[in-house]
N, C-alpha and C positions, 0 to 999 in steps of 0.2 A: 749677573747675567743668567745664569745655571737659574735661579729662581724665578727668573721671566719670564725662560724655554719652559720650564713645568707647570706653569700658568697657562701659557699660552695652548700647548699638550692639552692640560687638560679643557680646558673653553673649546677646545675646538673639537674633542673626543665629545661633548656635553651637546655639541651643537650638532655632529653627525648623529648622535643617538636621537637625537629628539625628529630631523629632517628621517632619519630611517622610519623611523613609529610614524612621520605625517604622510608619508607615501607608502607605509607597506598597503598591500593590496591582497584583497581576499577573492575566492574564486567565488562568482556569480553565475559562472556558466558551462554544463560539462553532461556529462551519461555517468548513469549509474545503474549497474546490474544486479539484478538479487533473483535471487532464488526464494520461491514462494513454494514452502512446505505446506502441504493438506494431508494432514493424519489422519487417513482414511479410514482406516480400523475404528478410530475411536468416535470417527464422526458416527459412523454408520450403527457400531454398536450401541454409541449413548444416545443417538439421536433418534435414528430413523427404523431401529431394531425394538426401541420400548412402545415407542406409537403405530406400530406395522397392525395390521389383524393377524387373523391366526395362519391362512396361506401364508403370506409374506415372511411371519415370523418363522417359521418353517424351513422355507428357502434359505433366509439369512444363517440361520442355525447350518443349512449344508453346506455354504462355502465360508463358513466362519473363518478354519484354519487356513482357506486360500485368499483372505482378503487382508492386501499389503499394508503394511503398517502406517507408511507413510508416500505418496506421489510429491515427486518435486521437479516443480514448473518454472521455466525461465520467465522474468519480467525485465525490462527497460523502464528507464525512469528519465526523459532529458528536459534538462531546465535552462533556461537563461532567463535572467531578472526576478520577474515576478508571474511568471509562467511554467507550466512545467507539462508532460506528458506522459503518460505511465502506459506501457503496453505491454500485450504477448510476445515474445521469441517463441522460437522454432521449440516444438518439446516433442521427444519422442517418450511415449509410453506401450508398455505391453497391450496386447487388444485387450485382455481383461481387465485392466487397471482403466483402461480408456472408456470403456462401456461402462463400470462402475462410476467414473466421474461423470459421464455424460449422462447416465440414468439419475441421477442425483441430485445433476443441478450441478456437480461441483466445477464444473472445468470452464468457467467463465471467462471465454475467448475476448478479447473487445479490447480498445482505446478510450484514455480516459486523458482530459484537456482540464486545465488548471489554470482560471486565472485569481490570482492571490487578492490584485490590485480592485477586481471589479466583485471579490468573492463568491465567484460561480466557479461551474462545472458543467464539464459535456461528458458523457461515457455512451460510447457506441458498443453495444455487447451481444451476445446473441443468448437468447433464451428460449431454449428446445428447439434449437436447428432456426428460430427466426430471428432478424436483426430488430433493435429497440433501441431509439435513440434518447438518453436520458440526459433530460436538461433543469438543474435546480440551482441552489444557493446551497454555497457549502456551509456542514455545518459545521457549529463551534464544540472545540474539546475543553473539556476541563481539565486544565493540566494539572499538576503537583510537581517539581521538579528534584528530586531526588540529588544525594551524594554518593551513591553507585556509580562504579563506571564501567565500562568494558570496551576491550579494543576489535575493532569491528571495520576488516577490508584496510588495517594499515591507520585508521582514524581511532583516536581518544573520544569516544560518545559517554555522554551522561547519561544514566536515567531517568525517566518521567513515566509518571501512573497518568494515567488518564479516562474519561469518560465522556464518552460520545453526548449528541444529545439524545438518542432512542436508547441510553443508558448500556451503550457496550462499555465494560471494561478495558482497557488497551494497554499497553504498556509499552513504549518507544525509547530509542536511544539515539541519540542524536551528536552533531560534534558541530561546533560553537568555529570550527577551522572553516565552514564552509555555511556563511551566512544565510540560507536561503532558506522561505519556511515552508519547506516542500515535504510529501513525505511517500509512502503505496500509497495506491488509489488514489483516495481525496482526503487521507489525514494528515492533516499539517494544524500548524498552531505555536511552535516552539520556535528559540531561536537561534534556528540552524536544522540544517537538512538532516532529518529521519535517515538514517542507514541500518537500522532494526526495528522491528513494529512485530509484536507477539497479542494474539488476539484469543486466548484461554478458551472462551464461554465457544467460540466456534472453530477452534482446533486448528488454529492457521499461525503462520508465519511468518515473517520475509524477513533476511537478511542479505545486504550488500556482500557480494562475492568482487567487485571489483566498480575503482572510482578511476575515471578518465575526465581531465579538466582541459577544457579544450569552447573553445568559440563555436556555438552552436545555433540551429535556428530552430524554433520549438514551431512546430506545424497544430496550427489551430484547429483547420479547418477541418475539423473531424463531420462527417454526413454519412449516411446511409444511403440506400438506394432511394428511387426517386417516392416508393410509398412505404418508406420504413417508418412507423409510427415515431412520434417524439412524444412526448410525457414526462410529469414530473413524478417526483416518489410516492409521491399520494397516489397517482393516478397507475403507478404501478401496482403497488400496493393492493388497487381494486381489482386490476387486470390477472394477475396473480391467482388475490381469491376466487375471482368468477371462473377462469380455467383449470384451476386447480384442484378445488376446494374439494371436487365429489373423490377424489385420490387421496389428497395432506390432508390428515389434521391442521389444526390453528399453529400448534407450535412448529409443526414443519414447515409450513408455508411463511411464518413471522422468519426463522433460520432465513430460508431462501430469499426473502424480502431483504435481510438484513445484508447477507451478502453482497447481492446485487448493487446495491445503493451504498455503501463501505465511501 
């Protein structure tokens, strides 16, 4: 009898574990918040301080010692399914810290619409006080997926190297807890949702400061005003250089191109 009850114990322990694994469920749908680091100092000095003329370089030499090391910007990220939105939060900065990103290009206000399933993208932004509705095909990263790990907002993330296709270097960490292949902006590609994304060559950041899993509705319908230009990255690209060009140089203008379009 004794050996039939531990039989039957155990079949039934074998059959609960196995019904647990065919129903556990993974989150597909929630907010996620990060904070987007812009290492202002070093943009400024490695960037836009070696390619300046000689007024500019000037200037930059006087407020060397007042220009902050690092600005950090609040973003929102909401996904459900195979959608996702990435946007600004509320950010306060010092007026000088704020003119320095605004003069620069860096403080790239706007919403960014993600759909995974049809691999496009919409990002509404504003560039030098005008809106610009940017619509393309995302692109593809080349991932490497590393045995790194780091714990990032409460989540187990992995490492991955990666590289754009206009050849950014990137490096993401992701966590395999929350299936979805979302990531900032429009970098996705892994699998499971980006909660870190460090981008070197252009002195940027974001990290997940906090995950809310929760039934959400991801708002597509990103528009601009009724004659807010649309365009794709190419066609940025030429708008950029045509308005730009007698200011930047080539490499500061490809920087601000690259940003924009991320």
């Amino acid at each position: 009898m004794r050996t039939k009850i531990l039989c039957f114990l155990f079949f039934a322990f074998l059959f609960c574990g196995k019904a647990s694994a065919q129903y556990a469920q993974f989150p597909t749908a929630g907010t996620i918040y990060f904070d987007k680091t812009v290492y202002l100092k070093n943009v400024i000095l490695k960037r836009f301080l070696p390619l300046s003329d000689e007024r500019s370089k000037s200037w930059y030499e006087n407020i060397r010692s007042k220009i902050p090391e690092s600005v950090v910007l609040k973003r929102k990220l909401v996904f459900s399914g195979d959608q996702y939105t990435f946007s600004a939060e509320k950010n306060e900065m010092e007026p000088f810290e704020k003119g320095l990103m605004e003069q620069h290009a860096l403080n790239s206000e706007g919403t960014t619409f993600v759909d995974l399933s049809k691999k496009e993208f919409k990002r509404l932004a504003d560039l030098g006080g005008e809106n610009i509705l940017l619509i393309d095909s995302l692109q593809d990263v080349k991932w490497k997926i590393t045995n790194e790990y780091r714990n990032i907002a409460g989540y187990e993330c992995r490492r991955a190297n990666g590289l754009t296709a206009d050849s950014i270097y990137v490096v993401g960490y992701f966590t395999n807890n929350i299936p979805v292949s979302a990531g900032p902006e429009s970098v996705q590609g892994l699998p499971g949702l980006l909660l870190g994304l460090a981008i070197p060559s252009m002195h940027i950041q974001y990290f997940a400061t906090k995950v809310e899993i929760s039934n959400v509705t991801v708002e597509g319908n990103i528009q601009g005003k009724k004659k807010t230009p649309t365009m794709t990255r190419k066609e940025l690209h030429t708008m950029i250089n045509k308005n730009l060009s007698s200011f930047m140089k080539p490499d500061l203008l490809n920087y601000i191109m690259k940003l924009y379009s991320l």
